[in-house]
N, C-alpha and C positions, 0 to 999 in steps of 0.2 A: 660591482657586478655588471658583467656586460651582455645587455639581450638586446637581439634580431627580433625585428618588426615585418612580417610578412604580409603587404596589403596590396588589392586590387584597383585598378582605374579603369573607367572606363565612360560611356555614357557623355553629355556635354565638357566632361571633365578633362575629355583628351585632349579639349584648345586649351587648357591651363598650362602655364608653364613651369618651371623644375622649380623656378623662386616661390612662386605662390604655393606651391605643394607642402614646399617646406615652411614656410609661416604659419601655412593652415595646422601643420602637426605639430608643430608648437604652441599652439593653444590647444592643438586638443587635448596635449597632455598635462595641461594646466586643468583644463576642464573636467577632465579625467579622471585627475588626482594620482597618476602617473609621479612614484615617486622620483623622479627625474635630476639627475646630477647637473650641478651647474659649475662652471668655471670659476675661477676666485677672481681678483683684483674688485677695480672700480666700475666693468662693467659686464657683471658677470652673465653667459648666457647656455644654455643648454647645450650639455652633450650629446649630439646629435650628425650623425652622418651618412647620407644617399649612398647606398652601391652605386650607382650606374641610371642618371638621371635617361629618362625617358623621353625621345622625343616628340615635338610636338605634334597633334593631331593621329599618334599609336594608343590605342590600350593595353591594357595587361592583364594579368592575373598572377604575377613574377616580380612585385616591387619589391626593396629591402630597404628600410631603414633602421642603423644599430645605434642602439643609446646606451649610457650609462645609468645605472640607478644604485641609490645606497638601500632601500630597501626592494619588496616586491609582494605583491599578489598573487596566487597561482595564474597560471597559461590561460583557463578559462576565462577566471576572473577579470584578466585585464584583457581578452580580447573584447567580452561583452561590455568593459566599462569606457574603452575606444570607442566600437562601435556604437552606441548610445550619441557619439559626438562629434559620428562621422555624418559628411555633409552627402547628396545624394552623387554617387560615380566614386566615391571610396569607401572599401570595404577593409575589415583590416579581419587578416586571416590566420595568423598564427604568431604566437609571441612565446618565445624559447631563449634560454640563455646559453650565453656561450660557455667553451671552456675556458679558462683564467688567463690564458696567453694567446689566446684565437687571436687575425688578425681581422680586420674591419673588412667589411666586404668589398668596400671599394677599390681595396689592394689585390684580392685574393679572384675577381671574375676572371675566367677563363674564357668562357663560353656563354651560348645563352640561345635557346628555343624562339622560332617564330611560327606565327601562322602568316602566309599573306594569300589575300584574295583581291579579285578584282569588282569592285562594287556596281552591280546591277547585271555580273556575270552571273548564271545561275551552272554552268559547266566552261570547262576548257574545253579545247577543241579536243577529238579524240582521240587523237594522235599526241596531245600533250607529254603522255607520261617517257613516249619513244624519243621524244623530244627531247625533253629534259634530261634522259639518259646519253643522247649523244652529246649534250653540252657538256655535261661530264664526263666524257670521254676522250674529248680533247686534250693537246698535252698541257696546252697551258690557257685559260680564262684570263686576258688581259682588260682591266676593267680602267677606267680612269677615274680617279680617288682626289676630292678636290677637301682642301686644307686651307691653314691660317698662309701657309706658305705659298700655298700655288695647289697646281693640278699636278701628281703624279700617277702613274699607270702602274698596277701591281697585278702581279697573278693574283686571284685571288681563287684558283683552284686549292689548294694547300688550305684556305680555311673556308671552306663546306666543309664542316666536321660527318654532318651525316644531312639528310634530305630524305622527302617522299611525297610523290602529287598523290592528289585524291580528287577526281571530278573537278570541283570549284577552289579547292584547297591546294596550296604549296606548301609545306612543312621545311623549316630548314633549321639546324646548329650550327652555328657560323665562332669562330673566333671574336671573343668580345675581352674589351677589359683597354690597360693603362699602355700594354705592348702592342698589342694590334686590337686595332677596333673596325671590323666588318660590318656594315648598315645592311641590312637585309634589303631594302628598296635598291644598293647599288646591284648584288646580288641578280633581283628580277629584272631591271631593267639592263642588265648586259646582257641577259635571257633573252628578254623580248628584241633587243636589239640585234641576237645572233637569227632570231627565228623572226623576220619583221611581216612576212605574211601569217601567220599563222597565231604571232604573238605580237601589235600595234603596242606602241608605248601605251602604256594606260592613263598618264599623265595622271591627275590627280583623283583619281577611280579605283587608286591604287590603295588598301586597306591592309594595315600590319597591327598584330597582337603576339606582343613580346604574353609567351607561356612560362620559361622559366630562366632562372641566371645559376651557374655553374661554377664551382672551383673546382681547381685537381683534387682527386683522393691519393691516397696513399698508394695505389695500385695500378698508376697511369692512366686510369678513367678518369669519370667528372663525380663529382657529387652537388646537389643542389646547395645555396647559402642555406636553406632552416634545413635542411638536414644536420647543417656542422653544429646546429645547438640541441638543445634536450628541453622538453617542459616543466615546466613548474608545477608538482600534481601538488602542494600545499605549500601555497605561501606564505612567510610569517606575517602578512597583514588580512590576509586572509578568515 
């Protein structure tokens, strides 16, 4: 049986990195009592695997991690018996099973919601939002995207899936996942860089909160990951 873990980060927890995230949720579901499947041979370890690790110094409220279990607890159950043994800056928010052939999240992100602000900004200037409409207006967003290989330069207009400012708030969808992966900070700062009086690099003032991760539905939209599973209203350990 394969269930999605929907949990928050946030708080001192954001300098944690993807490795310690994931050791910590291995004991908690030891702690838990998470009946949790393990691997066979001579060293066997839990079925466990990240959508779309987080980077560092962003919060969330959009994590996913999908386990295997032979048994379960209902949805409430084992969100309240997580949380019990969640440390402070993780919260675990929703635990749902998939369907029997679903694929893992980390194959299936498409997309993924941000917030970003600029930290000790209380507004953008107020011309921001006219701003921001002519960036996206342009025929093409040439941003420079640096890799294991080097520096390449991509449009990266084609993946703003959707966007909207609000006073102190940038809202954006961007293309995420295994095929193209979009950093919302490359995003703002080719912004700031188009608009340099009005928009200063913010250098590290700069504040990002991944809200949620995305797969395709069936109808050429997006659908969120715990939407593709269902709850548990009575589990047989329950």
């Amino acid at each position: 049986m394969n269930v999605r873990i929907k949990f928050a980060k946030y708080g001192s927890l954001v300098y944690i990195g993807h490795l310690d995230v994931m050791r910590f949720f291995q004991k908690a579901m030891r702690r838990a009592g998470i009946p949790i499947s393990y691997t066979g041979g001579y060293s066997p370890h839990q079925i466990m695997s990240f959508a779309q690790p987080l980077g560092l110094g962003m919060s969330s409220e959009g994590e996913y991690v999908d386990i295997q279990v032979y048994d379960t607890y209902s949805s409430e159950e084992s969100v309240r018996r997580l949380n019990e043994v969640m440390t402070d800056g993780l919260k675990v928010l929703s635990y749902r099973v998939l369907p029997e052939k679903a694929k893992g999240g980390m194959s299936v992100i498409k997309a993924a919601d941000y917030m970003l602000w600029i930290e000790g900004r209380k507004k953008f200037p107020e011309n921001a939002s006219q701003l921001w409409n002519e960036f996206l207006q342009k025929p093409e967003i040439l941003a420079t995207k640096e890799s294991k290989k080097g520096e390449t330069t991509l449009d990266i207009k084609p993946h703003i899936l959707d966007s909207r400012m609000e006073e102190d708030r940038l809202y954006l969808r961007v293309s995420t996942g295994s095929e193209i992966n979009i950093k919302p900070d490359l995003v703002f700062r080719t912004f700031c860089a188009a608009f340099p009086e009005s928009f200063p690099d913010p250098g590290n003032a700069l504040r990002i909160h991944r809200i949620e991760l995305y797969a395709d539905d069936e109808n050429g939209g997006f659908i969120s990951l715990e939407d593709m599973g269902d709850e548990v209203a009575e589990g047989s350990l329950s």
